[in-house]
N, C-alpha and C positions, 0 to 999 in steps of 0.2 A: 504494500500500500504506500503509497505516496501523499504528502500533504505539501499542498501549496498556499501560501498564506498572499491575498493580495492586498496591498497597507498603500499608503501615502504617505506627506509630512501635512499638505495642506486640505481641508473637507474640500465636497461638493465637483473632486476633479472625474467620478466616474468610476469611483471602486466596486461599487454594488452592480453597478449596471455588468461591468469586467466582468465579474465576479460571477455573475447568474448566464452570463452569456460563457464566460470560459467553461463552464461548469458543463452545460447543456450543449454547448459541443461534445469536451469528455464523452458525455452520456449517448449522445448521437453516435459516437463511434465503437459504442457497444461495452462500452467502461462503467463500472456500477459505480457512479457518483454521488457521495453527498457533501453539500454545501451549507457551510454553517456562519450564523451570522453573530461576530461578537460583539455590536455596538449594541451593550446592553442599556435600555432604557430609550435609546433613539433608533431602532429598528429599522430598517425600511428593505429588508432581502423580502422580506413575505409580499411586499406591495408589489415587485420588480415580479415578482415570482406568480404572482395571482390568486396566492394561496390565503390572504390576511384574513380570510373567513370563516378556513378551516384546522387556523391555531389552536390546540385545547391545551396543550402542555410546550412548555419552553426547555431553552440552553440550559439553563439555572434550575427549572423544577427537575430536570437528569440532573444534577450535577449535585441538588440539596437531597436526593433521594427520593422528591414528591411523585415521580415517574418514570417509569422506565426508558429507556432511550427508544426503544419498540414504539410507544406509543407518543413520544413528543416527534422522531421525525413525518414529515409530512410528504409522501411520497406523488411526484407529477404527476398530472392528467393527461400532459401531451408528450411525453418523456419516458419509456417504460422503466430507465436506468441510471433514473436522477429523483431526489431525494432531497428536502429542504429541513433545515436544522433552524428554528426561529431564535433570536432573542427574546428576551425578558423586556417585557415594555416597563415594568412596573421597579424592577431591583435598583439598585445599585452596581457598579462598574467592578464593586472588589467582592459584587459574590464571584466571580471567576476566581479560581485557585487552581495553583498548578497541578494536582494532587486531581482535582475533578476533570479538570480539560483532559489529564493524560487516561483517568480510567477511560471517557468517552470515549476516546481516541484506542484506544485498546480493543472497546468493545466493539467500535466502525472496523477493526480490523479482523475481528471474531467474525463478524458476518460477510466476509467477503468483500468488504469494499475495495474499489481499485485506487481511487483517488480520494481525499476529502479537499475540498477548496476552502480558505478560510477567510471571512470577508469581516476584513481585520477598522475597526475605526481610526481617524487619521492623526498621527502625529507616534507620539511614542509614550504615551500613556500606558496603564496597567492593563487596560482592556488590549490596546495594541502589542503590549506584550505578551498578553497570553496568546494571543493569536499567532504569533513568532515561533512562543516558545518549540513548539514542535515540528518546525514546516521544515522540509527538506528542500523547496525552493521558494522565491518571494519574487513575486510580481508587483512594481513599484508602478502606481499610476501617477502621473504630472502633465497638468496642462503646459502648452506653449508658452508660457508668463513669470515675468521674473521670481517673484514672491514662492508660485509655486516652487520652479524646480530649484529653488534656495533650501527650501522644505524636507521636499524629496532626497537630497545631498544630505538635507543632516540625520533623517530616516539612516540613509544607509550609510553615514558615516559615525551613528551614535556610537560613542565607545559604553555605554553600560554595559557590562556584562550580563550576559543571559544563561543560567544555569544549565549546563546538559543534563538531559533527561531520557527517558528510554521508552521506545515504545516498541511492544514484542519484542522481540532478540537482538535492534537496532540502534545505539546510540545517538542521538543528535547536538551536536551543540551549534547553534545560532550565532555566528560571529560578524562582529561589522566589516563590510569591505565597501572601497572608495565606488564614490557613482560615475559611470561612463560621462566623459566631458564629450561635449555636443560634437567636439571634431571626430570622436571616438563610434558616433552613435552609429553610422551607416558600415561600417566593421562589424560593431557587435550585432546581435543576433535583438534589435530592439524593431519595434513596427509601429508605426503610424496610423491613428485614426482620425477621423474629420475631427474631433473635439479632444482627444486626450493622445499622449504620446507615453507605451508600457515596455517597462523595460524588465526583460526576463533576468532576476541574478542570482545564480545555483547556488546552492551552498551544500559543500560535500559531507557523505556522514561520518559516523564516526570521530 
């Protein structure tokens, strides 16, 4: 299983929309995908997704015990092998703990998942951390504007340390590396959208 975490530095550049749309390709290609959303308290994968009506249990009701992970994710209607993990409209950002994200993640991996996608809130907050913590690769979204990709560079230039953790038999530790300078961009393996410009940066395990 693979987890890819998509963050920012600055809001509103198009991580959710990324996010639901990288997701549902995965899926389309015949990958059991679920997509999980950590902006707890400001939600918005479920509205991208079309699902915000068939929320009954959340990220946090799995993670405080209140339900099973069975029954919080919310599996597509037009996707047979995509899967939505909602946030918590109501908690706080520091019910995430790394202790629950990793069982989660353990048990997405019990049932066969190929990918989780992790659609991380922006900047490098707690919430954006947890979303880090386990990804084996990160997908950085930045609009064309200075502010943002000022943002984005400190995203993936933060030197805080992010503890290694394990999920099944695989260690990961999340470490900062410098962000591709714009002479660099058409080299690396980055792609352009009408409105946001994502840059794919691996991070190896172990």
């Amino acid at each position: 299983m693979r987890i890819i975490v998509v963050t920012s530095g600055k809001g509103g550049v198009g991580k959710t929309t990324t996010s639901a749309s990288f997701a549902t390709g995965l899926a389309l290609r015949g990958y059991k995908t679920a997509v999980i959303d950590f902006d707890v308290g400001l939600r918005n994968l479920d509205l991208i997704m079309g699902c915000e009506r068939r929320v009954v249990y959340d990220f946090v009701n799995v993670i405080q015990g209140d339900a099973k992970l069975t029954q919080a994710l919310i599996k597509d209607k037009h996707c047979e092998n995509l899967f939505i993990l909602p946030a918590s409209q109501t908690k706080d950002k520091d019910a995430l703990t790394e202790e629950g994200v990793e069982a989660v993640m353990k048990e997405l991996e019990k049932m066969g998942f190929d990918f989780v996608v992790c659609d991380s809130p922006a900047g490098i907050e707690h919430g954006a951390l947890m979303a880090m913590m386990f990804a084996d690769e990160a997908i950085v979204v930045t609009n064309p504007e200075v502010s943002s990709v000022r943002d984005a560079s400190s995203v993936c230039c933060n030197p805080k340390p992010v503890a290694p953790s394990k999920v099944g038999n695989r260690s990961r530790n999340i470490c900062s590396s410098p962000v591709t300078p714009p002479s660099e961009w058409k080299k690396a393996k980055c792609f352009r959208t009408s409105t946001s410009r994502s840059c794919c940066a691996s991070r190896s395990s172990g």
